[in-house]
C-alpha positions as CSV (number, residue, x, y, z in Angstrom):
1,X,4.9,19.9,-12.3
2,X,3.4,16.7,-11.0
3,X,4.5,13.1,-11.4
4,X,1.5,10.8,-11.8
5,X,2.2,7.3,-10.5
6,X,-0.8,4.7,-11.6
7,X,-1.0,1.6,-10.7
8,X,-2.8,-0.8,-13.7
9,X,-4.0,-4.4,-14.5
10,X,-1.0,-5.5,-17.0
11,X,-3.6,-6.8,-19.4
12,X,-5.0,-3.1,-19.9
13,X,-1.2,-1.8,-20.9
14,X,-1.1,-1.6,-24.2
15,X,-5.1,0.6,-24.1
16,X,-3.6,3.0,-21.4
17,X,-0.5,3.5,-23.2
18,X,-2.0,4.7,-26.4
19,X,-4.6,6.5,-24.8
20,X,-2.0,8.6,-23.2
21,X,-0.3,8.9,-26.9
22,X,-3.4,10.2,-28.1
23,X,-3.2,13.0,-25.6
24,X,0.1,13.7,-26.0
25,X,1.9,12.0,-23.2
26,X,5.0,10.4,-25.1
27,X,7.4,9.6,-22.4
28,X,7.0,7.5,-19.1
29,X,8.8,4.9,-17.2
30,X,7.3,1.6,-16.7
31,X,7.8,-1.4,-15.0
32,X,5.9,-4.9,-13.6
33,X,5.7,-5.2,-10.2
34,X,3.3,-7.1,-7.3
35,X,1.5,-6.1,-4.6
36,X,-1.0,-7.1,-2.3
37,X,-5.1,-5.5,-2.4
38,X,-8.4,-6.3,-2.2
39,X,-8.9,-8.4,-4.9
40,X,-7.7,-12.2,-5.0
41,X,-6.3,-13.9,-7.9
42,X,-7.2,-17.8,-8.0
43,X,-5.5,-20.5,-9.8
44,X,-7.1,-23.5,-10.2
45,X,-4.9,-27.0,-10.4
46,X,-6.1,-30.0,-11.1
47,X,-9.7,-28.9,-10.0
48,X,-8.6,-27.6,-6.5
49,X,-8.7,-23.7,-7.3
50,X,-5.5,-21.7,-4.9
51,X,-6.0,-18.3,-4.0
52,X,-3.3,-16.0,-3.9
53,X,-2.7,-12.6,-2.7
54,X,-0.2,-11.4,-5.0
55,X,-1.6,-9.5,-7.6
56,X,0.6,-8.7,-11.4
57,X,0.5,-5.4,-11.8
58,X,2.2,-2.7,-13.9
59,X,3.5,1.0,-12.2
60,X,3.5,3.9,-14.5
61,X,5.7,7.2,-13.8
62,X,4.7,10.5,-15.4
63,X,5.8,13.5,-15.1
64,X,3.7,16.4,-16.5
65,X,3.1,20.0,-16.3
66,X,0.7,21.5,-13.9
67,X,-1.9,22.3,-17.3
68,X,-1.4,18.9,-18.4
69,X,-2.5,17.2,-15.1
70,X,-5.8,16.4,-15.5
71,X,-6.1,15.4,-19.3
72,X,-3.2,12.6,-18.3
73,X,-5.5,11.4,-15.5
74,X,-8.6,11.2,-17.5
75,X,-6.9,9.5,-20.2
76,X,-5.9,6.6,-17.8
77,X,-9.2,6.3,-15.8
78,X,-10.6,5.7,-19.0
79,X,-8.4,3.5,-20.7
80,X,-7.6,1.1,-17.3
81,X,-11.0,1.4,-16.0
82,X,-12.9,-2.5,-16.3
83,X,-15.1,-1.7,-13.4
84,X,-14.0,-4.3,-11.6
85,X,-12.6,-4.8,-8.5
86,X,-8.2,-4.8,-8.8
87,X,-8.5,-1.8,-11.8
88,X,-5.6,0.1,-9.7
89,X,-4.8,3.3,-8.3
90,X,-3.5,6.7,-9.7
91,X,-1.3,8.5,-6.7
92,X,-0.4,12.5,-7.7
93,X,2.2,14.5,-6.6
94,X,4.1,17.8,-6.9
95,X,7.6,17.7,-8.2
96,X,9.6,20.9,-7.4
97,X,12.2,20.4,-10.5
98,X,13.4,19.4,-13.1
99,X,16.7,18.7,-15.6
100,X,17.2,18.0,-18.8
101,X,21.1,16.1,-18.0
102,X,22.0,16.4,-21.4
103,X,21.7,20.6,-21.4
104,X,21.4,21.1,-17.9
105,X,18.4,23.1,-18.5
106,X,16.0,23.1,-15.6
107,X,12.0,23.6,-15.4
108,X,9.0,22.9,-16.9
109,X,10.3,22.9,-20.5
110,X,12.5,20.1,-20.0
111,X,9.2,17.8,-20.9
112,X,9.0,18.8,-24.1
């Protein structure tokens, strides 16, 4: 299994979450959060534009099996993708288990 941890623009949401509908990805945790990158946000106040370094994002936790890895991936790049500077960053790793608490079933089926 893998849990795939992507890191989006909050005003491409609601495209990334269907996209991963389409391919089948029904549950995922979610939640806003800020961080610091590359790209600077301005705000401009009475004519004097502020820059800031904290950046609004959303954070996206997936958890998929191995087969299902790469068709969750592509499904984000190109639903999150502007091609602008700030689109995010997807971060992949292995998860060694997994329980269903209301069963107590374990493994791969518990995703289902």
């Amino acid at each position: 299994m893998k849990k795939i941890e992507a890191i989006i623009r909050k005003s491409k949401y609601r495209v990334v979450k269907e996209a991963l509908h389409d391919v089948g990805v029904n549950f995922f945790s979610y939640w806003d959060v800020t961080g610091l990158g590359n790209e600077k946000e301005g705000h401009v106040y009475r004519g004097v534009s502020y820059s800031t370094s904290d950046i609004q994002r959303r954070h996206l936790a997936i958890v998929v099996n191995d087969d299902f890895e790469e068709v969750t991936i592509n499904a984000i790049l190109k639903s999150a993708s502007t091609g602008e500077v700030g689109d995010g960053k997807i971060f992949v790793s292995d998860v060694t288990e997994c329980y269903r608490i209301r069963t107590g079933e374990k493994g791969g089926n518990t995703l289902k």
